[in-house]
N, C-alpha and C positions, 0 to 999 in steps of 0.2 A: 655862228650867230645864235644857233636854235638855244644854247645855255642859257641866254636870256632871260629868254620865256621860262614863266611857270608850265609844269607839266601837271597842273591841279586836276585830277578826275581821269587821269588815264597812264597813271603809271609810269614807270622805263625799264621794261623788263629785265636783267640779267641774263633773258637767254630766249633765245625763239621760241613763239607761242602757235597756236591754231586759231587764226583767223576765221572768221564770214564777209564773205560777198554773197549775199542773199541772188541777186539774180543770177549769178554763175552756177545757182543751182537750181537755179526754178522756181525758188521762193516769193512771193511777193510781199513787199512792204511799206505800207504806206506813211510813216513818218519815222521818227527817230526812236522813239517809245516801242515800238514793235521790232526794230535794227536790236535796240539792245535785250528787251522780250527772246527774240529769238536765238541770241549770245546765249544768254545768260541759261536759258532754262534747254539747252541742248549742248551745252560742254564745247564753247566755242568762248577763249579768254578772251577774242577783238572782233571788232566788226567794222566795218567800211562805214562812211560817213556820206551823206550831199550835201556839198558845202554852201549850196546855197537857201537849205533849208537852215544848215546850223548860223546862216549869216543872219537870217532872219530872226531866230528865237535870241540870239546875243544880242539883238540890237530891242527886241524887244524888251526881255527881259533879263540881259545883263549871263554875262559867262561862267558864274557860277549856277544860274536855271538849269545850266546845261551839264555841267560837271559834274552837278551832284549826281545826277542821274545816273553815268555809268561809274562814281564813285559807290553811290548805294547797291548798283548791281555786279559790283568787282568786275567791272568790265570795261576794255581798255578802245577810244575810240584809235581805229589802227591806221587807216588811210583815208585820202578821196582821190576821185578819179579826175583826171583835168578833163573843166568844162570847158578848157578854150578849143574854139572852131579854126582850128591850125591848118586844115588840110583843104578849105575851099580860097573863097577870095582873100585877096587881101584886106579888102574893107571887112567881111565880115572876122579875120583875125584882129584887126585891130582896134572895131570894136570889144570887142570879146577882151581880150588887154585890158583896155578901162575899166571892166569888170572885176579883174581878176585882184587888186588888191586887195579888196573886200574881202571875195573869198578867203583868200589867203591869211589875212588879220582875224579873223573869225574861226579859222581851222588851227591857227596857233592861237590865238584864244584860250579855248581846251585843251593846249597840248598835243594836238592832232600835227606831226610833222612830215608827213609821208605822201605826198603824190605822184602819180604814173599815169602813163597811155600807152598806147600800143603804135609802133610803124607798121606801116607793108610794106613787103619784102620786093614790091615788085611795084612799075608803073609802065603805063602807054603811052606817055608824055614825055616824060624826061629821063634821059640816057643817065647813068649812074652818078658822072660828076655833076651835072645842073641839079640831082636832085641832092645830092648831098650838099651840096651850096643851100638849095632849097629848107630842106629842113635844118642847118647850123641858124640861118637867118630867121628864120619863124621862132624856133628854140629860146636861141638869146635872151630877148628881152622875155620871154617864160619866166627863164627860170632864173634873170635876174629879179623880177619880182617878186616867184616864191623867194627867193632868197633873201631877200630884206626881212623876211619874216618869218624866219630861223627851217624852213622847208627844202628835203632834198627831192628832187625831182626822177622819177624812174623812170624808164624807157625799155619797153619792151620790143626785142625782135622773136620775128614768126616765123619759124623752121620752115615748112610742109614746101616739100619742091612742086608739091601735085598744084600750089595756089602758085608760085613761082610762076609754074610755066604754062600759066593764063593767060600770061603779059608779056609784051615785047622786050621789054630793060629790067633784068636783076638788080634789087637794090641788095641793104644789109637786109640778111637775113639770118645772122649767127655773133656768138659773144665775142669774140676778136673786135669784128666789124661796129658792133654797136659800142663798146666801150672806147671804139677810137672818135666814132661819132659824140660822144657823151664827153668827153675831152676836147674834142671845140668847142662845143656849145659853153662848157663853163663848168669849174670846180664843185658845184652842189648836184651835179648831175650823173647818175648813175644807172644801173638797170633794174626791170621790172626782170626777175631771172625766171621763168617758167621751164618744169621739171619738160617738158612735152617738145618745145622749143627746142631745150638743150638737144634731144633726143633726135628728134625729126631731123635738124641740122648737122647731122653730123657731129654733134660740141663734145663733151666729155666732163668724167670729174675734175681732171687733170687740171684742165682751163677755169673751172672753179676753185679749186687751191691755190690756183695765181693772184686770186683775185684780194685786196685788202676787203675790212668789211666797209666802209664807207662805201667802195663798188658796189653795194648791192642794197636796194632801197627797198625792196619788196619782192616776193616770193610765192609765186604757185604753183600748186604736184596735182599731180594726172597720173595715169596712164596710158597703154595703148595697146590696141588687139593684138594677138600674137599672130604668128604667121603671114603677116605682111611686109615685105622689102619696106625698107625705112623711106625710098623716095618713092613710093605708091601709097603711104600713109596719107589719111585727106583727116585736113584740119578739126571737123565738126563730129569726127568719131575718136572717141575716146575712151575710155575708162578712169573710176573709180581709183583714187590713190592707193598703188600698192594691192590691186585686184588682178591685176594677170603675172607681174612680175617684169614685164618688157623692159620695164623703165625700173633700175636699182634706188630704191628708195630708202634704203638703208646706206648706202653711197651717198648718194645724193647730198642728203640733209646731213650725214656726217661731214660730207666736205663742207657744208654750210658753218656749222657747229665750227669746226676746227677752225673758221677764218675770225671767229667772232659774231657772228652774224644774231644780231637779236632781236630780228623784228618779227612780222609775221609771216604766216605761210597759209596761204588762203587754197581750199581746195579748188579746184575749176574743171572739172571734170568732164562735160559739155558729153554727159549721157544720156540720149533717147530716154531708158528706161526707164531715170528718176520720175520723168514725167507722168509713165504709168501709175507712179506710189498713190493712195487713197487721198493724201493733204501732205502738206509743207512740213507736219510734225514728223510723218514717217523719213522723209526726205532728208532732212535735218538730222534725224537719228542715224539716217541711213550712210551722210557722209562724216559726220563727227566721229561714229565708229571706228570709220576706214582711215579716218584723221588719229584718233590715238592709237589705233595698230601701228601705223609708220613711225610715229612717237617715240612708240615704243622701243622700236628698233634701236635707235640709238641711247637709250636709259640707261 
């Protein structure tokens, strides 16, 4: 369906780019003007979107207000994140539902055809099959939504055994598991693949070359300390892409490369230290860097 749609103001790249998600790194940003500011003037070709900001200004002043913008700054809007409330009640999902057209018509709009969120890998409530029931049924009507309006839906699973065994009931927490989950739920539906995940879970490149590129909707690289057992690793320490070497990142994104894969790759780094930098510029320089060293790797 996405052919439909114009992709007026954000491109289709021919080949995976280096995305932003401003708050994956610490940055803050207060409207869409500063998302592409901070693209644009730190060597980042996409940047993440809120779609219920971009629904806003399309309705006020029409979708080219919008397009021109990261047409003028050769910058490509690259995802949004689902705002739907999936994981409490039912009434507050399906509220949330009603909502989501909008968004959705508004983020294709622009050309914007990319959204994700993330599973846990674990729960206290529901033993493995009630929750995979659980989430098929929440899912569905998701992402036949986005899908009316040319959107594929990503899904991220969350390695770290250390969050695992928090909880009573293992759910999916590796790419086998989620891509069979993403296969009930419906044809537009694939994963959020994070470099960290693969890692922590035990995944492999191997399980990445399986993959067609439709399988894969969105993309994040990390690292991780050295000298830690892989199921002792904890979620909220991390590293810099391609700063220690744990995680092959030259693999990695070539087995990306090799399936076709042309969307983004957003850093997510989720390190303490960024914090310490003086402002959001150094920060910014500090992972675009480490964003075209990996780059590089496969040139």
């Amino acid at each position: 369906m996405g052919e439909e749609h114009s992709h007026a103001g954000c491109g289709k790249p021919e080949s995976m780019y280096i995305g932003l998600s401003p708050g994956a790194i610490g940055v803050r940003v207060e409207n869409i003007s500063q998302r592409i500011a901070a693209a644009r003037d730190h060597g980042f070709a996409g940047v993440e979107i809120d779609a219920n900001e971009i629904a806003n200004l399309v309705e006020a002043g029409g979708a080219e207000s919008v397009t021109s913008q990261f047409e003028e700054a050769d910058v490509i809007a690259c995802s949004w994140g689902l705002p739907t409330d999936w994981r409490s009640s039912e009434e507050n999902w399906k509220r949330d539902l009603e909502k989501l057209p909008r968004l959705a018509k508004a983020a294709a709009d622009i050309g914007c055809y990319r959204v994700a969120t993330w599973i846990m890998p674990a729960s206290n409530d529901l033993q493995f099959d009630a929750n995979l029931k659980f989430h098929v049924e929440r899912f569905k009507p998701i992402a036949e939504i986005v899908g009316e309006f040319g959107h594929r839906l990503g899904l991220e699973f969350v390695g770290p055994k250390t969050l695992r065994d928090k909880f009573k009931y293992e759910f999916v927490y590796d790419l086998p598991g989620m891509m069979n989950m993403a296969n009930w739920i419906g044809p537009n539906v694939g994963l959020l693949l994070d470099s960290w995940h693969l890692y922590t879970s035990h995944g492999s490149v191997a399980q990445v070359l399986e993959l067609h590129e439709s399988d894969v909707v969105y993309v994040h690289v990390n690292d991780g300390p050295l000298g830690v057992p892989i199921d002792e690793q904890l979620d909220g320490v991390r590293g810099l892409p391609g700063e220690t070497g744990l995680i092959n990142m030259a693999e990695f994104l070539g087995a990306l490369k090799q399936i076709g894969y042309s969307g983004p790759v957003i850093p997510e780094p989720f390190k303490k230290e960024l914090g310490d930098l003086p402002d959001d510029a150094a920060r910014l320089d500090t992972v675009s860097a480490s964003m075209r060293k990996i780059f590089a790797l496969i040139e």
